[in-house]
TORROTOR-793209 format. One line per field, with one value per atom (N, C-alpha, C): residue number from 1; residue in three letters; z, y, x. Coordinates in nm, 4 decimals, decimal comma, m for minus. Each point is the difference from the previous one (the first is absolute). Layout:
<atoms>
num (NUM:...);
residuo (ALA:...);
c3 (Z:...);
c2 (Y:...);
c1 (X:...);
</atoms>
This chain:
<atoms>
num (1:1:1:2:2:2:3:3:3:4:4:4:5:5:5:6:6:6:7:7:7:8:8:8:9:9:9:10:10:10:11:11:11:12:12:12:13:13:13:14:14:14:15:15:15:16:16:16:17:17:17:18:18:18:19:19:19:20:20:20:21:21:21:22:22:22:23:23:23:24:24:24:25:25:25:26:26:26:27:27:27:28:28:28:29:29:29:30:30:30:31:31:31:32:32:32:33:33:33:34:34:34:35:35:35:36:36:36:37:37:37:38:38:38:39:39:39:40:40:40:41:41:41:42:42:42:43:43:43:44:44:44:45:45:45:46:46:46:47:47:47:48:48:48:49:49:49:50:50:50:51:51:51:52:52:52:53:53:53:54:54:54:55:55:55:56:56:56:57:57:57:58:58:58:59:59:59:60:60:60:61:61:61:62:62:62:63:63:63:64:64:64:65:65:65:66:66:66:67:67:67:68:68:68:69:69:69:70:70:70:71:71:71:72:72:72:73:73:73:74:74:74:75:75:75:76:76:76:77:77:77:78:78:78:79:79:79:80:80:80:81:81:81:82:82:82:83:83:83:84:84:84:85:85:85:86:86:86:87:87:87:88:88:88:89:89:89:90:90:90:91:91:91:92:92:92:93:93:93:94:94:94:95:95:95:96:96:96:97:97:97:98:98:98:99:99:99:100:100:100:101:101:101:102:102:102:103:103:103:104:104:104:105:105:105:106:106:106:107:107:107:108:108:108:109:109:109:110:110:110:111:111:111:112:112:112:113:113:113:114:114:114:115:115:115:116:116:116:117:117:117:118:118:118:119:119:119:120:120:120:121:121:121:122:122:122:123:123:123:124:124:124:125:125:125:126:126:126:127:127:127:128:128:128:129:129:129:130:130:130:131:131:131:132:132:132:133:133:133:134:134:134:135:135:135:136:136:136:137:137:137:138:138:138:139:139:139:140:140:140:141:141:141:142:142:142:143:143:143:144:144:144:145:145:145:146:146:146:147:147:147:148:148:148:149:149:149:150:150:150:151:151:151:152:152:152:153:153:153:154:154:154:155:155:155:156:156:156:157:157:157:158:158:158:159:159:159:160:160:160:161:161:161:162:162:162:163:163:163:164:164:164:165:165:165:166:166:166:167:167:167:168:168:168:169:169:169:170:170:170:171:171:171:172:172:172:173:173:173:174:174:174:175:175:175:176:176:176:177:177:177:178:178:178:179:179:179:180:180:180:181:181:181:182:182:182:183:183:183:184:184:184:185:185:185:186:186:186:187:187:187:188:188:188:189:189:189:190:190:190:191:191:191:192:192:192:193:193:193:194:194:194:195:195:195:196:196:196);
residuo (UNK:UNK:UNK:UNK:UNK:UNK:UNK:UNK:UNK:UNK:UNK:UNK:UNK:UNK:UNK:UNK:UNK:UNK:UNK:UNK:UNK:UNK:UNK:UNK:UNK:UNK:UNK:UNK:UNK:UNK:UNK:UNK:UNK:UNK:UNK:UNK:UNK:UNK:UNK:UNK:UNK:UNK:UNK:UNK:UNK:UNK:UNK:UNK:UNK:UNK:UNK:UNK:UNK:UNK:UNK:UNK:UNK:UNK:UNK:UNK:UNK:UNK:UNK:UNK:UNK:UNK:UNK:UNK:UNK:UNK:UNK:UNK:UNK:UNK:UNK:UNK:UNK:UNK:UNK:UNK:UNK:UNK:UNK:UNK:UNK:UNK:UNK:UNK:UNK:UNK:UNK:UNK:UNK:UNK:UNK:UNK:UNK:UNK:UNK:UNK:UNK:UNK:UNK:UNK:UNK:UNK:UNK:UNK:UNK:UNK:UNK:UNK:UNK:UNK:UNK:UNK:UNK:UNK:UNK:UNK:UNK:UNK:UNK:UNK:UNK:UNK:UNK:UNK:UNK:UNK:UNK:UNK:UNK:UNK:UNK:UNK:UNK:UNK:UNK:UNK:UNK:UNK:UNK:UNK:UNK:UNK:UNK:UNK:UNK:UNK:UNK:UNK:UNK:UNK:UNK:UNK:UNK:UNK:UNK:UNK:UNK:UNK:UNK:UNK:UNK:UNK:UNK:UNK:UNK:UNK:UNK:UNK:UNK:UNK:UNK:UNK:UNK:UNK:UNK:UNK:UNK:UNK:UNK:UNK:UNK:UNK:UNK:UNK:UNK:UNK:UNK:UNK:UNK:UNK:UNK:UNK:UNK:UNK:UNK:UNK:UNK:UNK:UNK:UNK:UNK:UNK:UNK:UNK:UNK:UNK:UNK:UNK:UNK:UNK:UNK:UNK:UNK:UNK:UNK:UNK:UNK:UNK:UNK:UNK:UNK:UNK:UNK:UNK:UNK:UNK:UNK:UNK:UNK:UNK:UNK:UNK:UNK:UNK:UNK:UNK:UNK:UNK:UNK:UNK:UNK:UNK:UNK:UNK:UNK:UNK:UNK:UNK:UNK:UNK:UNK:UNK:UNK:UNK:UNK:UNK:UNK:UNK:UNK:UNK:UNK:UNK:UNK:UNK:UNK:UNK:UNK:UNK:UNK:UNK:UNK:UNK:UNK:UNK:UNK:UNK:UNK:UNK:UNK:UNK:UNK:UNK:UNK:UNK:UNK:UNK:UNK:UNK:UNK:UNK:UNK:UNK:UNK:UNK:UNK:UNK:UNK:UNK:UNK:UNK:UNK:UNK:UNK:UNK:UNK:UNK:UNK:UNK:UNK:UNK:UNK:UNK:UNK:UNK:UNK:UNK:UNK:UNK:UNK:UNK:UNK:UNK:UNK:UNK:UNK:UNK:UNK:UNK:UNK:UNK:UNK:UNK:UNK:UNK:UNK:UNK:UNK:UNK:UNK:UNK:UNK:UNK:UNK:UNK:UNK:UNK:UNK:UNK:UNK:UNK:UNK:UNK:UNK:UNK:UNK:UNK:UNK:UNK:UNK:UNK:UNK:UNK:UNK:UNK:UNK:UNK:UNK:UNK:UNK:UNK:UNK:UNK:UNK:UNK:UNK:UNK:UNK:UNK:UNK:UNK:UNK:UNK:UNK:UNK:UNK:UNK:UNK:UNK:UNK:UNK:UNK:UNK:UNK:UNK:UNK:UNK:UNK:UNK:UNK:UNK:UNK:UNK:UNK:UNK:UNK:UNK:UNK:UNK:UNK:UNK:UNK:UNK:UNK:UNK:UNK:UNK:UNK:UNK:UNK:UNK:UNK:UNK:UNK:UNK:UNK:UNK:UNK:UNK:UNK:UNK:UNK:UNK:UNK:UNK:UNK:UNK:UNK:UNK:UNK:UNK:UNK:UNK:UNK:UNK:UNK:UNK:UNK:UNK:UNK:UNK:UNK:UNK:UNK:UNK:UNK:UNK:UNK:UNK:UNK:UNK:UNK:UNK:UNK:UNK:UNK:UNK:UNK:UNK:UNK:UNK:UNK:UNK:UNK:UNK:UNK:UNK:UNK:UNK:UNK:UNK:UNK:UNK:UNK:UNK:UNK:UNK:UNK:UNK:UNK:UNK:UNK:UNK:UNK:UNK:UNK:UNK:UNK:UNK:UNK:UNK:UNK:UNK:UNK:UNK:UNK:UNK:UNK:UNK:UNK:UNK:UNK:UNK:UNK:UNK:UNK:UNK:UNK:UNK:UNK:UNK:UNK:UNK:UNK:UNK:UNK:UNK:UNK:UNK:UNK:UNK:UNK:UNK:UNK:UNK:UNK:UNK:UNK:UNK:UNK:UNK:UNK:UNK:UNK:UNK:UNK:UNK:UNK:UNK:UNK:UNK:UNK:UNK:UNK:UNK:UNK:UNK:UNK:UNK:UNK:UNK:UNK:UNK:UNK:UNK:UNK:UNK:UNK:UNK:UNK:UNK:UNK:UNK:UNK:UNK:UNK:UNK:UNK:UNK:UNK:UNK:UNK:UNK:UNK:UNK);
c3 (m7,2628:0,0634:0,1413:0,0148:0,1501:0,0230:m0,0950:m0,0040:0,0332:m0,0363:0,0391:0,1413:0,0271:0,1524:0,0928:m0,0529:0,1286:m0,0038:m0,0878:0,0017:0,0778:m0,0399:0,0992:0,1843:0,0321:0,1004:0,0758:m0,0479:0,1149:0,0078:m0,0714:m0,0404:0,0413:0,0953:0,0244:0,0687:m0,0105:0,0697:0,0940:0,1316:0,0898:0,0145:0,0020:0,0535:0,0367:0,1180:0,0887:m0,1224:m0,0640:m0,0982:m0,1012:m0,0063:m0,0746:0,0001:0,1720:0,0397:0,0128:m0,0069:m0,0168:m0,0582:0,1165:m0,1284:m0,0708:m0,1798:m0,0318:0,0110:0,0070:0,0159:m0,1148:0,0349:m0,0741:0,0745:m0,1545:0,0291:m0,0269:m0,0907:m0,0294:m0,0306:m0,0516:m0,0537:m0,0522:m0,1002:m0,0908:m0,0967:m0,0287:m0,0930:m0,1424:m0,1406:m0,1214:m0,0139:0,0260:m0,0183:0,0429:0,1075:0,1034:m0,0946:m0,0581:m0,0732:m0,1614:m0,0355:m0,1343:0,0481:0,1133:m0,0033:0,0406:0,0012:0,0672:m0,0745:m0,0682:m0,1295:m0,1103:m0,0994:m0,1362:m0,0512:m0,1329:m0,0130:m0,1275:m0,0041:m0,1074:m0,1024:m0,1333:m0,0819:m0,0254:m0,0259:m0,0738:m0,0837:m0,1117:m0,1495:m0,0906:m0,0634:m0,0740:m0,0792:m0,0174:m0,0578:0,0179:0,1258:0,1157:m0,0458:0,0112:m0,0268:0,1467:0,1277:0,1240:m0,0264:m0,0081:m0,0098:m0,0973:m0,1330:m0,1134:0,0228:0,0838:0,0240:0,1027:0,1293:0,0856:m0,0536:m0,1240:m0,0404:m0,0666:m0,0723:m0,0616:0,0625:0,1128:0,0979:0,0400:0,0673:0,0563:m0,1792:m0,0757:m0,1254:m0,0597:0,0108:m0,0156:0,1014:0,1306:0,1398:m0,1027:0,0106:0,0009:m0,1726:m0,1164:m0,0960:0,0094:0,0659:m0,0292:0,1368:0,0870:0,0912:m0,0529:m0,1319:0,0045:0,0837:0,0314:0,1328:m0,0456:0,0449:m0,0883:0,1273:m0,0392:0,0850:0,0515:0,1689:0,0446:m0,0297:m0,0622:m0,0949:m0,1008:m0,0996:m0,1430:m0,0707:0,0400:0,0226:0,1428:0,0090:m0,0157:0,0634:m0,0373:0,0571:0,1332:0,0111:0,0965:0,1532:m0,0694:0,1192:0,0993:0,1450:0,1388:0,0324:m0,1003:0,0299:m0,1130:m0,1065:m0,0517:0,0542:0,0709:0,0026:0,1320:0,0871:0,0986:0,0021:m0,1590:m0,0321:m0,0769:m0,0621:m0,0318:0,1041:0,1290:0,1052:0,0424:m0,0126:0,0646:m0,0944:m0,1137:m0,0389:m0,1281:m0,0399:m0,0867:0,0785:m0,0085:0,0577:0,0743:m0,0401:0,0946:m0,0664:0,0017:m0,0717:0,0163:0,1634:0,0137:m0,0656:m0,0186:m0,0409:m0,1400:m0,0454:m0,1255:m0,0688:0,0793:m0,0562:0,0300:0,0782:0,0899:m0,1574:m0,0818:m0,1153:m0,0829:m0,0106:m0,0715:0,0816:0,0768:0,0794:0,1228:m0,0020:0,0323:0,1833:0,0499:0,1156:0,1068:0,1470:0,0420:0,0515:m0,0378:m0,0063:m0,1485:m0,1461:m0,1076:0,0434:0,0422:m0,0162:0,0851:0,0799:0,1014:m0,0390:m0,1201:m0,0745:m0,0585:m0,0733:m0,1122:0,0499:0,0864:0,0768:0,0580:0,0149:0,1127:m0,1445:m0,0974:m0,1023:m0,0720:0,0147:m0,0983:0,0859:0,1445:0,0876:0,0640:m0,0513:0,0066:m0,0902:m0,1531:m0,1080:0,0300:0,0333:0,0141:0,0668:0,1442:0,0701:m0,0368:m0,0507:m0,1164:m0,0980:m0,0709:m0,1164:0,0767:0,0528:0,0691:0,1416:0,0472:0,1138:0,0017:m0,0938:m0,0088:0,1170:0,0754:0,1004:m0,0955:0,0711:m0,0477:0,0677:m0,1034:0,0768:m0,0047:0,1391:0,0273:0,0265:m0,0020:0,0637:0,0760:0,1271:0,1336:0,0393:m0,0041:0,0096:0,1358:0,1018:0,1317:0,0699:m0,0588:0,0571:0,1647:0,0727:0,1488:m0,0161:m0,0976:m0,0060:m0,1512:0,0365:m0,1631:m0,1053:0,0637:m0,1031:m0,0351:0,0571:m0,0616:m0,0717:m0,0652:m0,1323:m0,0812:m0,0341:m0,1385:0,1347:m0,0736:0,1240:m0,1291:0,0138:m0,0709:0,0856:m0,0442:0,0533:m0,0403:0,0578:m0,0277:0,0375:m0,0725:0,1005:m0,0131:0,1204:m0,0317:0,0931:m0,0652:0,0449:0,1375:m0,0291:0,1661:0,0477:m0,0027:0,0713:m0,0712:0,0257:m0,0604:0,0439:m0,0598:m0,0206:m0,0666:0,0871:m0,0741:0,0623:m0,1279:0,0432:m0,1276:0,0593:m0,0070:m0,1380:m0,1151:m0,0572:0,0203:m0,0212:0,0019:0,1331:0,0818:0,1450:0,0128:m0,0600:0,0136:m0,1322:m0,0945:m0,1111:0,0317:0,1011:0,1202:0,0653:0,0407:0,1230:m0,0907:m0,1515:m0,0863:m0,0530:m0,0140:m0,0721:0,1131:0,1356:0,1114:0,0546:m0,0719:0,0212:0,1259:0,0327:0,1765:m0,0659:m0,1166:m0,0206:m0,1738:m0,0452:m0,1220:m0,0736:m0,1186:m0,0486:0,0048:m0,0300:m0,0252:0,1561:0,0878:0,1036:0,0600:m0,0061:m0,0068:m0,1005:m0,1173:m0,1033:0,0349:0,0346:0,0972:0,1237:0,0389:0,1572:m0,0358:m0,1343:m0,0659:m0,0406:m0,0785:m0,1182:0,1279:0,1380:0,1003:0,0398:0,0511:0,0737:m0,0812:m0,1337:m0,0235:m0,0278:0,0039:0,0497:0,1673:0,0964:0,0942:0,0398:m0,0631:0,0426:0,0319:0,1345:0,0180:m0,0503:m0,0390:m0,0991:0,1014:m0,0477:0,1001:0,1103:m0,0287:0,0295:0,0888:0,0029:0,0946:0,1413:m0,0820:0,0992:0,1114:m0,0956:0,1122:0,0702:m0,0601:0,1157:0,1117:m0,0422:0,1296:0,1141:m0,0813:0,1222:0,0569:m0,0464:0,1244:0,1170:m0,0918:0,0602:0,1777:m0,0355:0,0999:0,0611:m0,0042:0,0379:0,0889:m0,0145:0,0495:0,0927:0,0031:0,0886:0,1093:m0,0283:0,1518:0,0478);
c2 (m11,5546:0,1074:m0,0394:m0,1076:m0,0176:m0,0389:m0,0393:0,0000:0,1104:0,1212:0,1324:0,0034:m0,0369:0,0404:m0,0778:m0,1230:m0,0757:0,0575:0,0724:0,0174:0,1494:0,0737:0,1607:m0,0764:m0,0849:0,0061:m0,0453:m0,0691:m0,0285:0,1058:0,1307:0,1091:0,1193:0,0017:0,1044:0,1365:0,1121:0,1093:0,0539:0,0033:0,0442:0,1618:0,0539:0,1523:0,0464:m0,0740:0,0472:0,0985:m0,1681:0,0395:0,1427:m0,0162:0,1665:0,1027:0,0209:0,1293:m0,0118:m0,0423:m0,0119:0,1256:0,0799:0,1149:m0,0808:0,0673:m0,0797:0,1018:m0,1302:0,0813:m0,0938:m0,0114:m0,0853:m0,0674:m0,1552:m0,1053:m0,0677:0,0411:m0,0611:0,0731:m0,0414:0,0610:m0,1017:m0,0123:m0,0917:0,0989:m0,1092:0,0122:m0,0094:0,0636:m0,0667:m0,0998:m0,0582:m0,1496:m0,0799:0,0328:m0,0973:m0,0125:0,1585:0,0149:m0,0822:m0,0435:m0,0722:m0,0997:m0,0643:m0,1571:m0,0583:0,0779:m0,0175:0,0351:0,0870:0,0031:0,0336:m0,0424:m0,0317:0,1229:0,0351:0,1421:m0,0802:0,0252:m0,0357:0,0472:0,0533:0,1311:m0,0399:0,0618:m0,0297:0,1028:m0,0742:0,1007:m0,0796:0,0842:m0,0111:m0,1334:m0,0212:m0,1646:m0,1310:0,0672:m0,1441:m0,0717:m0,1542:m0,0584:m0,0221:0,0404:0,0078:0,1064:0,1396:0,1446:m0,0128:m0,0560:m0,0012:m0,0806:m0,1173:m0,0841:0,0618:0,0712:0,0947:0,0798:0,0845:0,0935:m0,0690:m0,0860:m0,0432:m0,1037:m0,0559:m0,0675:0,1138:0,1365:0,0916:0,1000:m0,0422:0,1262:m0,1744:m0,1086:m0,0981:0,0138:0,0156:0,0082:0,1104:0,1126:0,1316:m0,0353:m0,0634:m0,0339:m0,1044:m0,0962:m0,1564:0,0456:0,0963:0,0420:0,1186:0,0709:0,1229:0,1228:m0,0280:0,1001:0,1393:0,1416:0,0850:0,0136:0,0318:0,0268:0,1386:0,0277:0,1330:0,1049:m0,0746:0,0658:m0,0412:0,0685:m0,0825:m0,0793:0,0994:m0,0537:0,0593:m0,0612:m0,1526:m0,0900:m0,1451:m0,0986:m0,0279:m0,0105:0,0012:0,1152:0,0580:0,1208:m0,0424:0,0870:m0,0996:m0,0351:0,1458:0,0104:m0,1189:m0,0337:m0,1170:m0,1039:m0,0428:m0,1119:m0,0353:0,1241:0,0128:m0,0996:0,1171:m0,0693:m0,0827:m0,0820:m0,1917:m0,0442:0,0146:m0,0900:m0,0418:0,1468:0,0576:m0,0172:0,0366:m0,0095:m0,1184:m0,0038:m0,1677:m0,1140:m0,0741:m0,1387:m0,0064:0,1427:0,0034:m0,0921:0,0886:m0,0750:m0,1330:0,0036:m0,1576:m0,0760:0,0220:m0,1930:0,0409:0,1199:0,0202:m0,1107:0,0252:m0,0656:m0,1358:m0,0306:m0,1718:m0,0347:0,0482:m0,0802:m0,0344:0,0370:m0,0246:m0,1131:m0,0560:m0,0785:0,0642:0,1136:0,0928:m0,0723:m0,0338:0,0188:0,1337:m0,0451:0,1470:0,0626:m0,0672:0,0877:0,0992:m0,0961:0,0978:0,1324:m0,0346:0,0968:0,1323:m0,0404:0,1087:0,0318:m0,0773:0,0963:0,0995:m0,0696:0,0998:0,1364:0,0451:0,0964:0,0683:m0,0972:0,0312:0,1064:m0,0796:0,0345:0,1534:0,0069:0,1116:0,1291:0,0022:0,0797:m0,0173:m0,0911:0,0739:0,0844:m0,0579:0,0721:0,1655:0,0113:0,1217:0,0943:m0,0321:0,0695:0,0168:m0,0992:0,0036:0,0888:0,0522:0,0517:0,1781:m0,0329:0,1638:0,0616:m0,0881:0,0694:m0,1011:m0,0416:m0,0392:m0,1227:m0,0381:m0,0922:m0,1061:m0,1260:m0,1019:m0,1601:m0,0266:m0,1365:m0,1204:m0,0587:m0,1157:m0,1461:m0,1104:m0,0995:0,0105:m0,0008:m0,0359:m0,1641:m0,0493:m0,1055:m0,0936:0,1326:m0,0541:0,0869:m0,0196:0,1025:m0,0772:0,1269:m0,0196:m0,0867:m0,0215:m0,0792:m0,0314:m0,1616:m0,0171:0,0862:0,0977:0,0814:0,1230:m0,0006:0,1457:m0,0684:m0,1322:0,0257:0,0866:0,1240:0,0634:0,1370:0,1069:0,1285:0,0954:0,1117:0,1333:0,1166:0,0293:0,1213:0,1250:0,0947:0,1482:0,0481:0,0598:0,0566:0,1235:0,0666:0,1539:0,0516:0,0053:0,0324:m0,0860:m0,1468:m0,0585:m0,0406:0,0827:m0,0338:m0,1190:m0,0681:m0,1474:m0,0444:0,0529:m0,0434:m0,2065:m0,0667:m0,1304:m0,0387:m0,0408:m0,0469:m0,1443:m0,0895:m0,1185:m0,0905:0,0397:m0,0187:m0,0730:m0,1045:m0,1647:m0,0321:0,0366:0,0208:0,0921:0,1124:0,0919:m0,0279:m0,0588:m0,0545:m0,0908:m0,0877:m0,0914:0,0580:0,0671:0,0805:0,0870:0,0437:0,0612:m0,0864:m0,1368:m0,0951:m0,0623:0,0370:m0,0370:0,0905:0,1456:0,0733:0,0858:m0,0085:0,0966:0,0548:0,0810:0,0826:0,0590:0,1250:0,0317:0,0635:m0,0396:0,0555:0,1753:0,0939:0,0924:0,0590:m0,0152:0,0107:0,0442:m0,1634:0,0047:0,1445:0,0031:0,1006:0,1118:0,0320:0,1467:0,0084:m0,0739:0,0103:m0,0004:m0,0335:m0,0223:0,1538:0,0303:0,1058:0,1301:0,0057:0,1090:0,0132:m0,0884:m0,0371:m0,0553:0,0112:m0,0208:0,0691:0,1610:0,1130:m0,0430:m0,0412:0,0017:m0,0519:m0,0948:m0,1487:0,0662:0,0203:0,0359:m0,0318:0,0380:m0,0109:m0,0669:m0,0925:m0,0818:0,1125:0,1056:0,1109:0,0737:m0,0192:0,0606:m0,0909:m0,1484:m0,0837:m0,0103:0,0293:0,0063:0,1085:0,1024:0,1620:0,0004:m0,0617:m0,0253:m0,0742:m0,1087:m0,1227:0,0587:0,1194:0,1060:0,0508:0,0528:0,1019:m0,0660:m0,1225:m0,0827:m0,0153:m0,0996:m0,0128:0,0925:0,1179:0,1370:0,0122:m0,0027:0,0293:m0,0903:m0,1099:m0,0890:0,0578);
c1 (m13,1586:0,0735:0,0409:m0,0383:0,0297:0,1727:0,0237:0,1408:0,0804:m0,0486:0,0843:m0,0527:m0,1481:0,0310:0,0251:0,0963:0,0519:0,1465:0,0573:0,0925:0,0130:m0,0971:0,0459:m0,0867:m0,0534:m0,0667:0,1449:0,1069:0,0945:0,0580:0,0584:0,0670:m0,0674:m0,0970:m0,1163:0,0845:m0,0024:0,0590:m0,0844:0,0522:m0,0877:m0,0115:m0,0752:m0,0551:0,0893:0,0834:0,1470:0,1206:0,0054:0,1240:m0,0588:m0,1339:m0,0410:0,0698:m0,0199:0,0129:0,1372:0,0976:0,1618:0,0724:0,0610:0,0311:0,1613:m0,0224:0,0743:0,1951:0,0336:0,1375:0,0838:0,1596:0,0914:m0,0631:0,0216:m0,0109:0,1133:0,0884:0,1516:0,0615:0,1077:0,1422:0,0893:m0,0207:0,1001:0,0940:0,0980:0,0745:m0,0183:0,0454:m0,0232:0,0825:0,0812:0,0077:m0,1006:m0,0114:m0,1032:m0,1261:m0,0649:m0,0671:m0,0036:0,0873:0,0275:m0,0033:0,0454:m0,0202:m0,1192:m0,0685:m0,1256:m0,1553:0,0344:m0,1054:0,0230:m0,0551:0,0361:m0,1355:0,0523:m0,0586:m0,1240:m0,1028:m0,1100:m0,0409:0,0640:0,0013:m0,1620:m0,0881:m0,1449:m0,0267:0,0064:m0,0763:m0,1051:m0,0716:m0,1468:0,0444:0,0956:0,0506:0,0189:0,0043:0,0050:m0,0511:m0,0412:m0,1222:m0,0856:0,0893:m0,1249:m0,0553:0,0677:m0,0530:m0,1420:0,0319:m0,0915:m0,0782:m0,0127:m0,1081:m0,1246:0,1283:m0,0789:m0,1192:0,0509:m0,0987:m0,1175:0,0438:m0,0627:m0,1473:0,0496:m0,0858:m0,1421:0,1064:m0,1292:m0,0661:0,0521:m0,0513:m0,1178:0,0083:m0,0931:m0,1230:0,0418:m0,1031:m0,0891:0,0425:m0,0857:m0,0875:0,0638:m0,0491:m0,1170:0,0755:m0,1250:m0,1334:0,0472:m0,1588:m0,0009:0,0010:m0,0859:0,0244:0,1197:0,0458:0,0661:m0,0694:0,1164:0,0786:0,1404:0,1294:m0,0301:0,0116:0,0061:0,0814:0,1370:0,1587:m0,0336:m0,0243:m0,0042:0,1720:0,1121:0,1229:0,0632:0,0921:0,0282:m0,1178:m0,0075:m0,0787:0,0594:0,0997:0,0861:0,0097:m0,0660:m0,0325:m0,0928:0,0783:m0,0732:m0,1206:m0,0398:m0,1754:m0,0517:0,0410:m0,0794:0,0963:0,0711:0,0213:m0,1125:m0,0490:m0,1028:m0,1010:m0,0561:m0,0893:m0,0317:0,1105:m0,0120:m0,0170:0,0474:m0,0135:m0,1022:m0,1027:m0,1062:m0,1455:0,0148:m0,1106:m0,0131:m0,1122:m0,0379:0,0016:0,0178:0,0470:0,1183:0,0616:0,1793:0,0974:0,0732:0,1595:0,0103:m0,0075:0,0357:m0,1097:m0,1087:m0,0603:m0,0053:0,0539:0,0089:0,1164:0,1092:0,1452:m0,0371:m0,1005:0,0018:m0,0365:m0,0814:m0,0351:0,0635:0,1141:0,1186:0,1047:m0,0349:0,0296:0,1279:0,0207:0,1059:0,0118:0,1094:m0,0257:0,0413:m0,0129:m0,0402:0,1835:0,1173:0,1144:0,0234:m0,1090:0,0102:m0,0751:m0,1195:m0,0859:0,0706:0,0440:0,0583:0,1496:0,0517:0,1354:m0,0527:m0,1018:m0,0783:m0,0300:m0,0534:m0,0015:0,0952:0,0669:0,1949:0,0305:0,0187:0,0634:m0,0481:m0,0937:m0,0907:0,0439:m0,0693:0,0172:0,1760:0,1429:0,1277:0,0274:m0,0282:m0,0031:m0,0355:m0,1294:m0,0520:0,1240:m0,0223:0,1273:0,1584:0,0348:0,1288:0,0266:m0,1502:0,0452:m0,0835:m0,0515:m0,0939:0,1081:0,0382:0,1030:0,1656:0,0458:0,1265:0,0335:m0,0883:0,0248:0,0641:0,0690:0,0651:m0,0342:m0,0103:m0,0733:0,1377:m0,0514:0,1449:m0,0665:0,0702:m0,0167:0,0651:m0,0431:0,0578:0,0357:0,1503:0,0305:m0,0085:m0,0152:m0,0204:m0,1297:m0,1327:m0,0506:m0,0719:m0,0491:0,0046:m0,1417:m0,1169:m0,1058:m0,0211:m0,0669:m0,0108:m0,0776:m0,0600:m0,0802:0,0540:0,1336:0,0612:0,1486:m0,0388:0,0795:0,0565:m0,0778:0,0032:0,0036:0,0312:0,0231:0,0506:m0,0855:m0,0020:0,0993:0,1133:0,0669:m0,0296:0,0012:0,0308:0,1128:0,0730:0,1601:0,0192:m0,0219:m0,0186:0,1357:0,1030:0,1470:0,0652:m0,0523:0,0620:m0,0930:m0,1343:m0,1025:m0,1277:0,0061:m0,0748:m0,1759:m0,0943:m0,1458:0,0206:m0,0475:m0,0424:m0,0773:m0,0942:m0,1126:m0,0199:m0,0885:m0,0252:m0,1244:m0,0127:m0,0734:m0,1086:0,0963:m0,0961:m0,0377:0,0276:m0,1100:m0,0991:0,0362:m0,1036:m0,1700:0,0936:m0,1077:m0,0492:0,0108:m0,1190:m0,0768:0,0188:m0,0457:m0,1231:0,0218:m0,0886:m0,0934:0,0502:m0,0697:m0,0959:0,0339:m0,1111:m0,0496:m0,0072:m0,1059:0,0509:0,1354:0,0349:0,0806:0,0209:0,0929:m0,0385:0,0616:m0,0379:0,1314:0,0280:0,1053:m0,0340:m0,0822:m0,0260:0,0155:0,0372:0,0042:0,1487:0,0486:0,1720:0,0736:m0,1178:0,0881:m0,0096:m0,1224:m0,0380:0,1167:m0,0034:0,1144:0,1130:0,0491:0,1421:0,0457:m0,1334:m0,0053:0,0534:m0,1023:0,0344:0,0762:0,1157:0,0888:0,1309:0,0392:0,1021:0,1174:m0,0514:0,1043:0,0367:m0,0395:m0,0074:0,1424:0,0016:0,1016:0,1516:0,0412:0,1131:0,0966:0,1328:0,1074:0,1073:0,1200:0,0496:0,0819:0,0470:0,0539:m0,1113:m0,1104:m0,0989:0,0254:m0,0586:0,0334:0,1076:0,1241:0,0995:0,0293:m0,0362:m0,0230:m0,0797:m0,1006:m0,1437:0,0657:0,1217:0,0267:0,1341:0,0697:0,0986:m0,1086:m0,0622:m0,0266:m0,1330:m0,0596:m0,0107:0,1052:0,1112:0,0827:0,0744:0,0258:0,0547:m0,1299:m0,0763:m0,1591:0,0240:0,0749:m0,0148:0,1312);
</atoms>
């Protein structure tokens, strides 16, 4: 595992950036938007999707493990606890000779799936993303207004024990009425504007 943590120790977020209240961070175009990420359809057919499940529905089988969701396997709270309990996902997959970018699709994958098919988010390859670990990037588009967040970084960050999918989903699950509409956005930024 030390491999995941040489990789978040250069990428560390300081306390500062925490407390950041968040505002716009961009404004693109849909062109700009098409040339720039490519859309990832994922269904139960896939052969990553089907390997995914199949990897964590083996974990919970070959240790005796019952699932905290009985379905899906894929759900945040058992993908939790593969990480977490038995021997843990990871030196589970190491025996299969898996190395540690599979092990952490495997997870990427289970937990986009989830959000894909439970809240309609859309998963992209990002062709230019701003760090190598946000390759892959989950959208929400709630009229203009754009939630993305980062899979396969955040499924490091789970696989080294500083973060929990069941967590992210709770904070997702509260807050995704929330997400201002692009039309909010641009009312808020008159109505500043007119204020100065």
């Amino acid at each position: 595992m030390s491999f995941f943590r040489k990789i978040f120790s250069k990428n560390k977020v300081t306390n500062n950036e925490n407390h950041k209240v968040q505002g716009l961070k961009e404004v693109y175009t849909e062109e700009y938007f098409k040339v720039r990420y490519t859309e990832q359809k994922l269904s139960e057919n896939d052969l990553l999707v089907d390997g995914s499940f199949k990897m964590l529905e083996s974990f919970f089988i070959d240790n005796k493990i019952k699932p905290v969701i009985d379905q899906p396997v894929y759900h945040p709270l058992n993908i939790d606890q593969a990480v977490q309990e038995g021997m843990g996902f990871y030196e589970y997959c190491k025996q299969f000779d898996q190395d540690d970018k599979q092990i952490g699709l495997i997870i990427t994958i289970a937990f986009s799936y989830f959000l894909v098919n439970e809240w309609d988010f859309k998963l992209f390859n990002d062709k230019t993303p701003e760090f190598p670990l946000r390759f892959m990037t989950l959208k929400y588009d709630r009229d203009g207004g754009v939630l993305s967040l980062y899979p396969f970084e955040y499924s490091l960050k789970v696989l080294n024990g500083e973060a929990r999918f069941s967590d992210l989903f709770e904070k997702i699950k509260n807050n995704l009425g929330n997400i201002p509409s692009a039309k909010d956005i641009l009312d808020n930024l008159k109505r500043d504007l007119n204020q100065e």
